[in-house]
C-alpha positions in Angstrom: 0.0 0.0 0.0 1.3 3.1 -1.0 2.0 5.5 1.8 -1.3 7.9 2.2 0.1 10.3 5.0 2.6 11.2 2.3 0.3 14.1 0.8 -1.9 14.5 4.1 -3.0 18.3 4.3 -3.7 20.2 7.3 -7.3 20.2 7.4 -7.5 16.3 6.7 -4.8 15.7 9.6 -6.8 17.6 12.5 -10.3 15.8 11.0 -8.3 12.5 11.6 -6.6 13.6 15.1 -10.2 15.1 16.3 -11.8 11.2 15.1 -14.0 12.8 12.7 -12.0 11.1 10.0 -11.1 7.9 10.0 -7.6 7.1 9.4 -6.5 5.6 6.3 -5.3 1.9 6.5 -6.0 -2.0 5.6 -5.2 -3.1 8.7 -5.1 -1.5 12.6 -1.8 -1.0 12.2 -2.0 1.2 9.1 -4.3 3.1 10.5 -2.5 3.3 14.0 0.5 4.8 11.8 -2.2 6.9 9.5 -3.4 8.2 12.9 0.1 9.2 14.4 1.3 10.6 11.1 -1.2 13.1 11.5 -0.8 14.0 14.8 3.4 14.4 13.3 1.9 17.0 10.9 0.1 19.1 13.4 3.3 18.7 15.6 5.9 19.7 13.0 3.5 22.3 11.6 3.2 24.2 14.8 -0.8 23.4 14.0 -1.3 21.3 17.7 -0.6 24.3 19.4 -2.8 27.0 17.2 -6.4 24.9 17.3 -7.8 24.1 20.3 -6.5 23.5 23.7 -6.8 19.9 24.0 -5.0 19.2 20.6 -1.7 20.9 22.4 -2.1 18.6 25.4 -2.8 15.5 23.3 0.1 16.4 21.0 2.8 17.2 24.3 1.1 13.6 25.6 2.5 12.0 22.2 5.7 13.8 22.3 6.3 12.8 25.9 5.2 9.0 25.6 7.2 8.9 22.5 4.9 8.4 20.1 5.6 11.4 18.2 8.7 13.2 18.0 9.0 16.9 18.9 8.7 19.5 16.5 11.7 20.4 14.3 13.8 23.2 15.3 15.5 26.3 13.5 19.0 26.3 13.4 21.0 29.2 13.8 20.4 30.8 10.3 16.8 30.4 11.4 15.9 28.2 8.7 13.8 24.9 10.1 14.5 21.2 8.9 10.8 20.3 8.0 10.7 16.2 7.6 
């Protein structure tokens, strides 16, 4: 199965972190990765901490059971490594 987090936008990545969307996937696993993915993209957009207030707490939860990783971070120049 191709990999269909690859192209996941913003609006499709909160609809799947909020539940409203279901995740894409064959299996539980697939959809356990779908679901993390895009909780990632929130996270390394800077989005989980701009909607709502539980998605920050859900996302720092994630980051902190390892989960998720934390957002990137700018270097010096400023410039951020975006995955």
């Amino acid at each position: 199965m191709a990999d269909p987090t690859r192209t996941l936008s913003t609006f499709h990545a909160t609809m799947i972190a909020e539940g409203v969307e279901e995740p894409p996937g064959d299996t539980p696993e697939e959809q356990e990765d779908a679901y993390l993915a895009a909780w990632q993209h929130l996270i390394d957009t800077g989005m989980a901490w701009q909607l709502q207030g539980w998605f920050g707490r859900a996302a720092t939860a994630l980051i902190e059971e390892g989960r998720c990783s934390p957002p990137p971070q700018p270097d010096a120049g400023g410039v951020t490594d975006t995955p």
